[in-house]
C-alpha positions as CSV (number, residue, x, y, z in Angstrom):
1,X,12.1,42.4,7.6
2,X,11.2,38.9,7.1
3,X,10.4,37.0,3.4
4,X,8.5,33.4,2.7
5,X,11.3,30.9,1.9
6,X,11.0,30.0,-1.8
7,X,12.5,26.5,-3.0
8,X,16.1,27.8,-4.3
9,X,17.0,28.9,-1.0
10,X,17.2,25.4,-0.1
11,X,20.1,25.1,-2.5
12,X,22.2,21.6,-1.8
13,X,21.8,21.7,1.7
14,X,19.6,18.9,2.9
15,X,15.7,19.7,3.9
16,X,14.8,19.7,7.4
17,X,11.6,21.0,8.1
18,X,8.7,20.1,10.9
19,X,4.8,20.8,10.5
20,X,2.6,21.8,13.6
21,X,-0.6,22.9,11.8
22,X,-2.1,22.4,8.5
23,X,-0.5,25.1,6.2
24,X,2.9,23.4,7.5
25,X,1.8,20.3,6.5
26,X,0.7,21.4,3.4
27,X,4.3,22.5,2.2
28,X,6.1,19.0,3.4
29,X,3.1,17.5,1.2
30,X,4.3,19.5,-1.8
31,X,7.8,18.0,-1.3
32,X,7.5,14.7,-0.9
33,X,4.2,14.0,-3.9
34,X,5.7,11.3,-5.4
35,X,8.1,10.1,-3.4
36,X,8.4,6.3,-3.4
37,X,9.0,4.0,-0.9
38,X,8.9,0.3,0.0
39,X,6.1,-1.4,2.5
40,X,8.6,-2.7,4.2
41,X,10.1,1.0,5.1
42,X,6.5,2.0,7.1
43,X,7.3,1.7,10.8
44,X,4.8,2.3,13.6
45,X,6.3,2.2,17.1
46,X,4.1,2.6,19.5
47,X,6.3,2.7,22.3
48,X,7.5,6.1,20.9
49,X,4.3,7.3,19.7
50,X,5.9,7.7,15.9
51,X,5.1,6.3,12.4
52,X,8.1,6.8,9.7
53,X,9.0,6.3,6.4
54,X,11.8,6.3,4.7
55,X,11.0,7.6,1.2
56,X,12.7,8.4,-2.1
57,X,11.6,11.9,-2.6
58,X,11.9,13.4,-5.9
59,X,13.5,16.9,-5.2
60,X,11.0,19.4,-6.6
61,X,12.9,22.1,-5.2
62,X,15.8,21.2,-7.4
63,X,13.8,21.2,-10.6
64,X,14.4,25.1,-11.4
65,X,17.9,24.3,-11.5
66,X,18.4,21.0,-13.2
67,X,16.2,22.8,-16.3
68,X,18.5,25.6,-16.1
69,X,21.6,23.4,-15.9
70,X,20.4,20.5,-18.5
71,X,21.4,17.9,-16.0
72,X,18.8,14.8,-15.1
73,X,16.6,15.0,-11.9
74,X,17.2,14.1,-8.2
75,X,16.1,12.1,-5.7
76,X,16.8,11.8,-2.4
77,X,16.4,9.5,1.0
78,X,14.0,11.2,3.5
79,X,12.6,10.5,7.1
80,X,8.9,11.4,7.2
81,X,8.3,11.0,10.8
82,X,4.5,11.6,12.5
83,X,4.8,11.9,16.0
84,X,2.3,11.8,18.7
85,X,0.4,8.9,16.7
86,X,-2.9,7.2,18.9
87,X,-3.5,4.9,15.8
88,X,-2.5,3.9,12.8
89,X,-5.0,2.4,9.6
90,X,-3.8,1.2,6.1
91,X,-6.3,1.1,3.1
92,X,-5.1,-1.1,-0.1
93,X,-1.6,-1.6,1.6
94,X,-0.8,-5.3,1.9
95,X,1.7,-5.3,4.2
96,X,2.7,-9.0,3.8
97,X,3.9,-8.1,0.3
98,X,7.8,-7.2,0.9
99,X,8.1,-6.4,-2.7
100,X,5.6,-3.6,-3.0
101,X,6.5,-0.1,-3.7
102,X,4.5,2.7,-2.5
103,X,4.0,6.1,-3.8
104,X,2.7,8.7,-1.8
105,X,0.9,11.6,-3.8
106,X,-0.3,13.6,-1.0
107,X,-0.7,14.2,2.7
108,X,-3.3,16.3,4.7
109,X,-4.3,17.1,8.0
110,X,-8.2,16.1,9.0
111,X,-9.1,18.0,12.2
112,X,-10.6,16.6,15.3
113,X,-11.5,18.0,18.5
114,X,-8.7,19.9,21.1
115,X,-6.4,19.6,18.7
116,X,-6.4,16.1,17.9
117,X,-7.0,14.7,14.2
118,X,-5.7,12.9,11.7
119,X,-2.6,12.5,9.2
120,X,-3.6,11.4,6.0
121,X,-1.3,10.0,3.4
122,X,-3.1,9.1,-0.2
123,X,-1.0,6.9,-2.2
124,X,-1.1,5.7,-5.9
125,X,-3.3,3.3,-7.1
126,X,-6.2,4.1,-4.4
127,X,-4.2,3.3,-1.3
128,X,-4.3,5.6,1.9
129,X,-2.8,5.6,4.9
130,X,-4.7,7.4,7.9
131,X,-2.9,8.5,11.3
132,X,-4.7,9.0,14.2
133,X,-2.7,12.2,16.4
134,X,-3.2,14.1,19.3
135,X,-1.4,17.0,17.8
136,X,0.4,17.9,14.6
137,X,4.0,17.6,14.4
138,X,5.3,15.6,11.0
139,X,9.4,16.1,10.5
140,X,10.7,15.8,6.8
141,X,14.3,15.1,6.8
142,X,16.8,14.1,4.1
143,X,19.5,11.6,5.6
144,X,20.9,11.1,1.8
145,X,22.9,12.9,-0.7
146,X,20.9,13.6,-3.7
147,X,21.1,11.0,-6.5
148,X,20.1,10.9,-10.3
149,X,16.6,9.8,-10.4
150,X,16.2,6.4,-12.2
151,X,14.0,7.3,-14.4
152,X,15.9,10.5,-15.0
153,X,12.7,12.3,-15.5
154,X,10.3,14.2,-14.0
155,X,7.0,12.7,-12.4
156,X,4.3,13.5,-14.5
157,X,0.4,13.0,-13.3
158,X,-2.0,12.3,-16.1
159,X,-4.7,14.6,-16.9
């Protein structure tokens, strides 16, 4: 008999997880609201058909445990990867700003037709990113070990 995963069986071990429809997306979306990231960390290669980040995700499947524990919050360094990107649009990004910090609050998939669609990544402050696709697949992958977050708290989202 099989059971849903639930966030503390993730324990230490580092997330690896890949989306091929919606509902999958809608789970790495839940991980990585409010990660942060620089401008400078958004890569498009076209060659390879992929558009990454590499993100500071806060580790919401960790907060259970550091309230239980009394110990500050986590983050840690992640690989969002979209693969099979046609096209890539920004919205309120400026790109030639090296010094700008992202932060992504959600992601979503906007269906097309056979399959195709669109990746959608809204970020703070009313800035969206928009990835064109011939078919879902988005990898979430933690290359870091987990780290105190700086702030030592836990996002919060205003009413």
């Amino acid at each position: 008999m099989s059971r849903d995963a639930r966030f503390e069986d993730g324990g230490e071990r580092p997330l690896r997880l890949r989306a091929f429809d919606a509902e999958d997306l809608a789970v790495i979306s839940a991980l990585v609201q409010d990660a942060v990231f620089p401008v400078s960390e958004m890569v498009w290669t076209r060659r390879d058909r992929r558009f990454a980040l590499l993100i500071n995700r806060f580790r919401w499947e960790d907060v259970p445990q550091a309230e239980r524990r009394g110990r500050d919050f986590e983050r840690v360094q992640s690989v969002l990867a979209i693969e099979d990107v046609v096209k890539v649009q920004t919205q309120g990004v400026d790109r030639a700003d090296g010094d700008l910090v992202l932060s992504l609050l959600s992601m979503s998939f906007v269906p097309g037709e056979d399959g195709t669609g669109r990746v959608e990544l809204v970020l703070a402050g009313d800035g969206a990113i928009s990835v064109e696709v011939e078919a879902v697949e988005v990898v979430l992958r933690d290359v870091t070990r987990p780290y105190v977050a700086p702030s030592r708290k836990r996002p919060e989202h205003g009413a």
